[in-house]
C-alpha positions as CSV (number, residue, x, y, z in Angstrom):
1,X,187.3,100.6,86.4
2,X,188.0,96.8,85.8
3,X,186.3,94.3,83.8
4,X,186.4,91.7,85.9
5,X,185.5,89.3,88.0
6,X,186.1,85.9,89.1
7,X,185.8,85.7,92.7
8,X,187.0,82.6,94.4
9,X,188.2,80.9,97.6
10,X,191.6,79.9,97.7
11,X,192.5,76.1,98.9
12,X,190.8,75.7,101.7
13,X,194.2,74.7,103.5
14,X,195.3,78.3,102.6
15,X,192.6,79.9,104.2
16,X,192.5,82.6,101.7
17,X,190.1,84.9,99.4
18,X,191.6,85.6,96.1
19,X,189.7,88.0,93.1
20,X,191.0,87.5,89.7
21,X,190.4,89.9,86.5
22,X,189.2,88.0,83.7
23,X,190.2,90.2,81.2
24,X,194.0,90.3,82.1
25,X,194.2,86.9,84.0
26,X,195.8,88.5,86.8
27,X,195.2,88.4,90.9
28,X,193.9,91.8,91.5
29,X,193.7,90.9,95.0
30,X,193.6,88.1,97.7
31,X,193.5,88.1,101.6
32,X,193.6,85.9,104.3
33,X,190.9,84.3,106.5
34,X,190.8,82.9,109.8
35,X,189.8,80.0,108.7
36,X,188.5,78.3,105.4
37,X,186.7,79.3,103.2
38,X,183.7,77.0,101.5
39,X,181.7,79.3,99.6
40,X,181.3,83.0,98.2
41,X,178.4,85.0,96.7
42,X,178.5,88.2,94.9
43,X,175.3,90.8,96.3
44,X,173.1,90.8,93.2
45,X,171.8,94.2,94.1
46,X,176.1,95.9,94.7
47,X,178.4,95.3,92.6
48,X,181.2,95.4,95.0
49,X,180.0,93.3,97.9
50,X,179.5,89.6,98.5
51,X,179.1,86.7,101.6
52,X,180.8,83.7,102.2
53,X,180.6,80.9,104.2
54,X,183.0,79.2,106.4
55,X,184.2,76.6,108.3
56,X,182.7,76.8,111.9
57,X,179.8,78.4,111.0
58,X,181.2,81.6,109.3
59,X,179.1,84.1,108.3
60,X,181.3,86.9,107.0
61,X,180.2,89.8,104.2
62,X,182.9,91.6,102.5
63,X,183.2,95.3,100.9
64,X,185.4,95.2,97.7
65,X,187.5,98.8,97.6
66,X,188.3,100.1,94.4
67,X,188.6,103.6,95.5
68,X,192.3,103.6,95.9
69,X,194.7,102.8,92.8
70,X,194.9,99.7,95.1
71,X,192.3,97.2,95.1
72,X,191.7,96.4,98.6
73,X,188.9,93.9,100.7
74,X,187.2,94.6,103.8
75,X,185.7,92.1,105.7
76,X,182.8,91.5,108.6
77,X,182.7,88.6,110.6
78,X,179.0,88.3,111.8
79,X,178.3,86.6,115.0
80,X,175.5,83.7,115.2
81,X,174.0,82.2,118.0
82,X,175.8,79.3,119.0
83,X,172.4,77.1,119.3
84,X,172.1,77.6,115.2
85,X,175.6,76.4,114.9
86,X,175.5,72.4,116.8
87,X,174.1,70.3,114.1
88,X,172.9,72.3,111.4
89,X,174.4,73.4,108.5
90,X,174.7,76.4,106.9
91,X,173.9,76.9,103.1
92,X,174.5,80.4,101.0
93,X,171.9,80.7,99.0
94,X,172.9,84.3,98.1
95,X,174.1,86.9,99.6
96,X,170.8,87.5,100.5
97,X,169.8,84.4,101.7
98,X,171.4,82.0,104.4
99,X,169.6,78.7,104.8
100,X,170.1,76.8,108.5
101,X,169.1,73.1,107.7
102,X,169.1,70.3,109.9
């Protein structure tokens, strides 16, 4: 088991994920995205899951693996309606929580 974590998106240009240990300073993973990346929240309630939000409306929730002696991320990419998408914005509140505002 790690001490970590600092979880972070990568430049958004980079369209990437990447989880650092704060206790080594190392990358113990990182992943790419389809497309950028604008904010991540760890599940207060599991330790190993979080959300993030996206460019284009992305909604995506994540599964961090640590069963392996390889650290590894899964991702979902949940689908919204495409009427919540046109002008409103979407806010991660937590990984509970997604705010549509107008």
């Amino acid at each position: 088991m790690f001490c970590f974590n600092a979880l972070c998106p990568g430049d958004y240009r980079e369209c990437s994920v990447v989880l650092w240990s704060t206790y080594t300073y190392t990358v113990l993973t990182s992943t790419k995205t389809l497309r950028p990346v604008h904010d991540l929240k760890w599940d207060p309630y599991t330790v190993n899951e979080f959300a993030s939000v996206g460019e284009h409306g992305t909604l995506s929730f994540w599964l961090l693996d640590e069963t392996q002696a390889e650290i590894t991320l899964s991702v979902h990419e949940a689908q919204l309606p495409h009427d919540l998408l046109g002008t409103h914005h979407m806010v991660c509140i937590d990984s509970k929580a997604l705010v549509i505002v107008s």
